[in-house]
C-alpha positions as CSV (number, residue, x, y, z in Angstrom):
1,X,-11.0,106.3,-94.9
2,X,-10.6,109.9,-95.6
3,X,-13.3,111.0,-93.3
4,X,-11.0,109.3,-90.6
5,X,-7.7,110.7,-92.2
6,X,-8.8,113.9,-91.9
7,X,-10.1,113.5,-88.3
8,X,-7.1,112.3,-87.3
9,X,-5.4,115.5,-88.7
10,X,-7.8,117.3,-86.7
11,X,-7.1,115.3,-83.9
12,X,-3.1,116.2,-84.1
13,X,-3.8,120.3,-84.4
14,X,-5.9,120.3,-81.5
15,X,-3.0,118.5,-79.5
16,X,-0.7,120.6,-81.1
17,X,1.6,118.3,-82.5
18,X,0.3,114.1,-82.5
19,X,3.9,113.2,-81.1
20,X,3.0,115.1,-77.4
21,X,-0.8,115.4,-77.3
22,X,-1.7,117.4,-74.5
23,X,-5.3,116.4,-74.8
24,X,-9.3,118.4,-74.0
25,X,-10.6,116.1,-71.3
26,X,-13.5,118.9,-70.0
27,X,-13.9,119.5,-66.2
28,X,-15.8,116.9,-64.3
29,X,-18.2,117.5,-61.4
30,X,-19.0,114.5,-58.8
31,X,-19.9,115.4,-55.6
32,X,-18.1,118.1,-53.7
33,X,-15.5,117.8,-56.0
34,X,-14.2,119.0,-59.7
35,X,-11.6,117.3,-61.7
36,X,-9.9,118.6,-64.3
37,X,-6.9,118.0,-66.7
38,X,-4.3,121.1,-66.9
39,X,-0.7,119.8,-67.6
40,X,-0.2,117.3,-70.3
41,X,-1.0,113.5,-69.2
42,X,-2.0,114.9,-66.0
43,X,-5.7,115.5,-63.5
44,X,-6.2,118.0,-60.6
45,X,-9.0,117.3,-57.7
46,X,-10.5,120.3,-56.8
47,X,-12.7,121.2,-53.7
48,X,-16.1,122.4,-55.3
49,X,-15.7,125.3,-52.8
50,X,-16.0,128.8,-53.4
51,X,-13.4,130.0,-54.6
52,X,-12.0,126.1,-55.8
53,X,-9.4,124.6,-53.9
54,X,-6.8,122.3,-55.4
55,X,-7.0,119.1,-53.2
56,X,-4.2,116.7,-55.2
57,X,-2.4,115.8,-58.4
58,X,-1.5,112.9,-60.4
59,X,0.8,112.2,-61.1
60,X,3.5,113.3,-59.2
61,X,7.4,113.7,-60.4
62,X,8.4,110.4,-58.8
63,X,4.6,108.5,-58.9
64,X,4.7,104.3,-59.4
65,X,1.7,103.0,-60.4
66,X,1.0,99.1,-60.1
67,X,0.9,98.4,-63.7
68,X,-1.7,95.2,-64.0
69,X,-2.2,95.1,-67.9
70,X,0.9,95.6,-70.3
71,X,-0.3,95.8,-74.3
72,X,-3.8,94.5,-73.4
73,X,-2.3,91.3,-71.3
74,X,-2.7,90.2,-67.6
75,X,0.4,90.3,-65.5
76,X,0.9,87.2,-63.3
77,X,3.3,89.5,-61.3
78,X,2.4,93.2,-61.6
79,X,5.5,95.7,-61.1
80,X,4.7,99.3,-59.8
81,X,6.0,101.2,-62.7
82,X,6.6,105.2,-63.4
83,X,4.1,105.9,-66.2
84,X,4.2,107.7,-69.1
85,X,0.7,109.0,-69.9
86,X,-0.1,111.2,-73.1
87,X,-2.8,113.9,-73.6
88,X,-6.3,113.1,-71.6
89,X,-9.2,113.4,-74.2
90,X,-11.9,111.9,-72.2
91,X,-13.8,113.2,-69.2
92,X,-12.5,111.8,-66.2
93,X,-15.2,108.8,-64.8
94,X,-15.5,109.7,-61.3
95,X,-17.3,107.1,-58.3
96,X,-17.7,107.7,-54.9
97,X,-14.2,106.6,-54.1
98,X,-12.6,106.4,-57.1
99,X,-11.3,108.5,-60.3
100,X,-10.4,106.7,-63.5
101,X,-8.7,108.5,-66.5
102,X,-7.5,107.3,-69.5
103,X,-4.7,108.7,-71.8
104,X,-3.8,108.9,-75.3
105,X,-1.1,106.5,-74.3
106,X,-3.3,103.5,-74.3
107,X,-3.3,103.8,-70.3
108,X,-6.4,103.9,-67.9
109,X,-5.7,104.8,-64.6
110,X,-7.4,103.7,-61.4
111,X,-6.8,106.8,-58.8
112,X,-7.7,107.1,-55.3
113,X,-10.2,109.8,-54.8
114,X,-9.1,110.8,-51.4
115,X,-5.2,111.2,-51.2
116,X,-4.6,111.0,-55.3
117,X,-2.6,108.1,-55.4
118,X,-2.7,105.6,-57.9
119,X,-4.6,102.1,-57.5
120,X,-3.5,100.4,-60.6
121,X,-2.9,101.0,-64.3
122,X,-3.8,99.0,-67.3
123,X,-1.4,99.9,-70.8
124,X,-4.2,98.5,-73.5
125,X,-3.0,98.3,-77.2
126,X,-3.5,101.4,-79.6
127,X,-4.9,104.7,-78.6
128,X,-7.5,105.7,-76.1
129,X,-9.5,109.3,-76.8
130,X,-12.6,108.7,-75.1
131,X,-13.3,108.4,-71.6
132,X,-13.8,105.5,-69.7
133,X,-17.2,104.1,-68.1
134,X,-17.1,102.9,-64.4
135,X,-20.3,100.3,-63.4
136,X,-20.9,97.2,-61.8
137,X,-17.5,96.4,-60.9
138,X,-16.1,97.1,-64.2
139,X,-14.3,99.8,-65.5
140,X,-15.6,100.0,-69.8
141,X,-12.9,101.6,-72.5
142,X,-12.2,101.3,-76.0
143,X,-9.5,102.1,-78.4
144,X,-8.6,103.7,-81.8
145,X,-8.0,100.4,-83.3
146,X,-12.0,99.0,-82.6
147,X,-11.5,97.4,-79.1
148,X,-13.7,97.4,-76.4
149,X,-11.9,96.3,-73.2
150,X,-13.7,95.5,-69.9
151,X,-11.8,95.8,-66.5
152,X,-12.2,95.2,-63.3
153,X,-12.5,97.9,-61.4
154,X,-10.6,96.9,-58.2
155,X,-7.4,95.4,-60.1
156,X,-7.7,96.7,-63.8
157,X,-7.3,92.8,-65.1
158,X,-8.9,92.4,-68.3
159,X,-12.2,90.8,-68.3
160,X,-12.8,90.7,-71.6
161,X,-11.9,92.2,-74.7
162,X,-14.0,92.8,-77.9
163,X,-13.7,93.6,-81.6
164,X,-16.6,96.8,-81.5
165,X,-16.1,99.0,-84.7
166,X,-13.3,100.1,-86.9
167,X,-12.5,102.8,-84.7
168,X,-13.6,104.3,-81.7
169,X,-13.4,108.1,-80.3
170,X,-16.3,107.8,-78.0
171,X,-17.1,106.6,-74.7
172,X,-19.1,104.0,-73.6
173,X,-22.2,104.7,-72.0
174,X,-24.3,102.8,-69.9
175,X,-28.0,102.4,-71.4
176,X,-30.6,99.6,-69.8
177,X,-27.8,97.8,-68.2
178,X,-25.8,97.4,-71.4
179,X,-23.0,99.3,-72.0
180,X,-23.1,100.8,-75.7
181,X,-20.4,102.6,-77.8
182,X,-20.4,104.1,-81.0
183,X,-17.6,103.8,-83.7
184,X,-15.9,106.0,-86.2
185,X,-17.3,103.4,-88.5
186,X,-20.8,105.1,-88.4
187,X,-21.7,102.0,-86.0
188,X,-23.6,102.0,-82.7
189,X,-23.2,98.8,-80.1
190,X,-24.7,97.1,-77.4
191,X,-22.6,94.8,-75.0
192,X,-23.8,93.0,-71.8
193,X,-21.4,92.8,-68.4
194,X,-19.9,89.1,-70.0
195,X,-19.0,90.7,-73.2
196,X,-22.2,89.3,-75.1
197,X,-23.5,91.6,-78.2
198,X,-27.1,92.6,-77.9
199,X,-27.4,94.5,-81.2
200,X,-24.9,96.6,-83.3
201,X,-26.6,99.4,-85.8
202,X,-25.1,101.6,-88.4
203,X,-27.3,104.4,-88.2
204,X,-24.0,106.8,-89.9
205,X,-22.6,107.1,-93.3
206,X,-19.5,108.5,-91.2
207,X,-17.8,108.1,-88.3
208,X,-19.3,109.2,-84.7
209,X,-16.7,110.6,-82.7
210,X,-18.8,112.6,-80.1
211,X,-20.1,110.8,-77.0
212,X,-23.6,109.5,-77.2
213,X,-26.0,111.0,-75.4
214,X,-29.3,109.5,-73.6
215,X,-32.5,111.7,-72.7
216,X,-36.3,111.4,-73.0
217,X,-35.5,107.5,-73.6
218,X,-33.8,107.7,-76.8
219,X,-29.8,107.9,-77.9
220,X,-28.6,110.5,-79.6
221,X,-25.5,110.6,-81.5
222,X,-23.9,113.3,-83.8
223,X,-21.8,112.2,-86.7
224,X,-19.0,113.3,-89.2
225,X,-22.0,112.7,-91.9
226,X,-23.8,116.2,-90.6
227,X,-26.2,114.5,-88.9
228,X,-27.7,113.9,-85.4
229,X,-29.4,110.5,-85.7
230,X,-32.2,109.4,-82.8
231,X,-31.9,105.7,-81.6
232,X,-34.7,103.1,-79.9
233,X,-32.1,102.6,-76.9
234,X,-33.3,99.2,-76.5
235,X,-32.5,98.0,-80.6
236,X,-30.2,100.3,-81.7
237,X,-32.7,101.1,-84.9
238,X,-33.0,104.5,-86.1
239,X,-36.2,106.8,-85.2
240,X,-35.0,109.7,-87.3
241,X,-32.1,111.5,-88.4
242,X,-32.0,115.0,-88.6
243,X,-31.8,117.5,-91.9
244,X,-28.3,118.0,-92.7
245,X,-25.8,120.4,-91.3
246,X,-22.9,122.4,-93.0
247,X,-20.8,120.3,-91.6
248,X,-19.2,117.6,-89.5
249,X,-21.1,117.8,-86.2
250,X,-18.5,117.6,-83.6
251,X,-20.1,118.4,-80.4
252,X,-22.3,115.6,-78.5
253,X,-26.1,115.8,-78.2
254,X,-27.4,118.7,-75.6
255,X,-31.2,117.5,-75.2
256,X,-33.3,120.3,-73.5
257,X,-36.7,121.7,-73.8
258,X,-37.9,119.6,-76.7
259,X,-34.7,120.6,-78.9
260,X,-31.1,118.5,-79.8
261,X,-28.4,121.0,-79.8
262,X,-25.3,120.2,-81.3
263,X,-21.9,122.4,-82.8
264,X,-20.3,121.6,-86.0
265,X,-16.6,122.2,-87.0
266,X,-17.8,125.0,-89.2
267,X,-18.6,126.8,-85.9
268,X,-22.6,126.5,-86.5
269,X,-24.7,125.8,-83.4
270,X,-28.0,123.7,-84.5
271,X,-30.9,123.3,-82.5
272,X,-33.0,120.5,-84.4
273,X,-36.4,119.4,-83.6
274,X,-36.4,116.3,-80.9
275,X,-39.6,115.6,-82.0
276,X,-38.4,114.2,-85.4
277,X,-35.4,115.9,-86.4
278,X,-35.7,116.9,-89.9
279,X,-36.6,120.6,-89.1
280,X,-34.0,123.0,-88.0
281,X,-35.4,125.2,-85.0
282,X,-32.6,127.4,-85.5
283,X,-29.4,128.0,-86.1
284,X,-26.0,130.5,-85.4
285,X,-23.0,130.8,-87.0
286,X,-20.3,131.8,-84.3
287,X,-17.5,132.5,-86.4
288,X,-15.1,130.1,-85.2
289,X,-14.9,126.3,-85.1
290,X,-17.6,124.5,-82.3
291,X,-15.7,121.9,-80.5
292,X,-16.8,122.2,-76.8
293,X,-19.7,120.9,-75.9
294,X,-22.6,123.6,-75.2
295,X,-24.5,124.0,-72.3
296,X,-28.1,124.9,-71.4
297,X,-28.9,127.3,-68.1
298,X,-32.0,128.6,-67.1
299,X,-33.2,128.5,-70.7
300,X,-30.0,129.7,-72.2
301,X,-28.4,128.1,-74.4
302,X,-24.0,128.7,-73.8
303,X,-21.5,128.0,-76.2
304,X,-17.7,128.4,-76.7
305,X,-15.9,129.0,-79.5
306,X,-12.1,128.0,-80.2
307,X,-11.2,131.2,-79.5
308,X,-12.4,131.3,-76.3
309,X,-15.5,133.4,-76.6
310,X,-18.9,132.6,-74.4
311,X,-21.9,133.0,-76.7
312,X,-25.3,132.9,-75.2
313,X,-29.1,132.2,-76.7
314,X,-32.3,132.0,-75.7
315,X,-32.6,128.1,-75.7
316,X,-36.2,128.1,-77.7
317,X,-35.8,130.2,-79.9
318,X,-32.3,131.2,-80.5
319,X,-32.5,135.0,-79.8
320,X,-28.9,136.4,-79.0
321,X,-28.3,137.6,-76.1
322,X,-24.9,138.1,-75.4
323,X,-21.1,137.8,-76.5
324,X,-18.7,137.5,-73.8
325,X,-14.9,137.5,-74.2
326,X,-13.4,134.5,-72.0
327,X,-12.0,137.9,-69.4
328,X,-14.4,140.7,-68.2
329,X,-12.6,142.7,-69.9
330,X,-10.3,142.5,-73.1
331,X,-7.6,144.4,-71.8
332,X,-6.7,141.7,-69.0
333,X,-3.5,140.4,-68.7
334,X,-5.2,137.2,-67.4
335,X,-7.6,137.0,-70.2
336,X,-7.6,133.2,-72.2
337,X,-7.0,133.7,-75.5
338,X,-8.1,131.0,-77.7
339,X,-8.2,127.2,-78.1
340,X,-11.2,126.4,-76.1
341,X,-11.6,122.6,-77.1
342,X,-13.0,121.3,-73.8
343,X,-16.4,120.6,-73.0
344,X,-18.4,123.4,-70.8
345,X,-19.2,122.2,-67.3
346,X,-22.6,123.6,-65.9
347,X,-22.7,123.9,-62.5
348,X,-25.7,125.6,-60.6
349,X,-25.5,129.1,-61.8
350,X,-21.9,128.9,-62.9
351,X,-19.7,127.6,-66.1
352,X,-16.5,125.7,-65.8
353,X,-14.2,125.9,-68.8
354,X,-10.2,125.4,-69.3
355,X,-8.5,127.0,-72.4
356,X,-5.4,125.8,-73.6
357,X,-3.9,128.8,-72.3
358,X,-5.3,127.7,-69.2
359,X,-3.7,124.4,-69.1
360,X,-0.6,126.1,-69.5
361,X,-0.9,129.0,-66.5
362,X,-3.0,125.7,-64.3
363,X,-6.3,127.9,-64.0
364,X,-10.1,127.3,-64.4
365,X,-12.4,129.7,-65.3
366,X,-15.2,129.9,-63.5
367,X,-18.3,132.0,-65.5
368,X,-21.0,133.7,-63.5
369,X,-23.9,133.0,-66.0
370,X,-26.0,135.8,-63.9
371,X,-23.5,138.6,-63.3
372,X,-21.5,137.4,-67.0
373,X,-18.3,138.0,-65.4
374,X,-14.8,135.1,-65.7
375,X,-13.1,134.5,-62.8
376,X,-9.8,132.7,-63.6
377,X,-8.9,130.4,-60.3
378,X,-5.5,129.6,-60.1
379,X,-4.8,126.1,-59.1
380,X,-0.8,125.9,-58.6
């Protein structure tokens, strides 16, 4: 309970103050378009282009959404409803014609990918920070107080609802054809498409807030205990956890090259040995608390700190090879200062980031990883 009090803290100075949270949700790349979050309770489709284009946003001062689900219930008669949407944590879950979000509100949100208008909403009980999971037909997302809710993807109705963990931060993820999420109980579960439990593990001591991550057939999972834990994907039962870090590790799994990279809130990057995970390959302390999720590029490792510095190392063995301030230059008017909670983006040869000065000015910052220069894109 105090591991979860004092996340919850944490999770109130990130949004700056819990009773507005404006939320981290990273960029999100699917297809030949980006989507990000930049005002509070609010996404952007971008045009992958060069420079990005903005394309829509949602939602818009006077938007009415078809509101199918009120406090986790079916409605016989659905009204279209303005909505009030709080801070985006999760990634956006993007398909080829949809985009679904969900908010700190306890909304997820069914938008059209083409014009930006809303399909439907569905208001589920308690508070949503991960993201949401979009397969088969269904749309998959849980809630702070343990629920797991499956929807259907073209009306938002609740399928079924389940009882998952004491808590959940994370996002489902789809893994053989079930649909697993972990809890902030330390717990790790398996459900089918008709709500049917497969196998529930508690591989933690604490409470797994990052997203789980699935390479090399097994499932990684980083934990508030300090360590990264490798699951068989198909039981749920531990293959090895990893030697201890300084801290709660924050970030999710980065699996590349035969090594399990992973940022803890005492701003330590990690890269343990995926072969068994007891032996730290190496380690860096950036100065500043890891939240963002690190990225690997043509065998560098990149990773940001809160205050909105670009770190890079040589992905085997950790060599340093450069420090780049979130500008070109320092003395840029434009330069982000600070509060880079978002995960990193990679996409071919460049780095997609938002700060939370970002948010505020509606930019992205796009990051040549060759020539190491930011460009910030504005997207009013």
């Amino acid at each position: 309970m105090l591991a979860l009090a004092t996340a919850l803290a944490l999770l109130a100075a990130g949004c700056g103050r819990i009773a507005k949270p404006l939320g981290w949700a990273a960029p999100v790349a699917e297809g030949d378009q980006l989507f990000v979050s930049l005002d509070h309770g609010a996404i952007t489709a971008v045009s992958a282009a060069d420079p990005p284009q903005p394309l829509w946003h949602f939602p818009q001062k006077d938007t009415r959404v078809s509101l199918t689900v009120k406090d986790g219930d079916n409605q016989s008669n659905p009204k279209a409803e303005k909505l009030k949407l709080e801070g985006i944590y999760g990634d956006p879950a993007a398909t080829a014609g949809m985009v679904y979000i969900t908010a700190y509100s306890g909304h997820v949100v069914a938008i059209n990918r083409a014009d930006g208008t809303g399909k439907w909403a569905a208001q589920l009980p308690g508070r949503i920070i991960g993201g949401a999971l979009a397969e088969g037909g269904r749309v998959y997302a849980a809630t702070n107080r343990g629920e797991l809710f499956s929807l259907a993807a073209d009306s938002g109705f609740v399928q079924w609802r389940r009882h998952v963990a004491g808590g959940v931060w994370s996002t489902p993820l789809l893994v053989n054809g079930l649909v697993v999420i972990a809890g902030m109980d330390g717990s790790v579960s398996a459900y089918d498409a008709d709500g049917n439990r497969h196998w529930r593990e508690r591989p933690a001591a604490r409470g797994i807030a990052a997203a789980l991550t699935l390479a090399d057939g097994r499932l990684y999972a980083a934990s508030f205990d300090q360590r990264v834990y490798a699951l068989d994907p198909t039981t749920g039962k531990t293959l090895w956890r990893s030697a201890a870090a300084d801290n709660w590790l924050w970030t999710p799994p980065v699996v590349s090259g035969g090594l399990v990279y992973a940022g803890s809130l005492d701003g330590t990057l990690y890269a343990f040995d995926a072969a068994a995970g007891d032996t730290i390959k190496w380690q860096h302390d950036l100065g500043e608390m890891l939240r963002s999720r690190p990225v690997v590029v043509n065998g560098t490792v990149i990773a940001g700190a809160t205050d909105g510095r670009l770190l890079g190392f040589q992905a085997a063995d950790g060599t340093p090879l450069w420090e780049q301030a979130a500008s070109g230059l320092p003395s840029e008017p434009n330069a982000p200062r600070g509060d880079l909670y978002a995960a990193l983006l990679a996409r071919q040869n460049a780095v997609y980031f938002i700060t939370e000065r970002s948010r505020g000015n509606d930019s992205l910052y796009v990051f040549d990883v060759s020539a190491r220069t930011v460009r910030e894109v504005k997207l009013q």
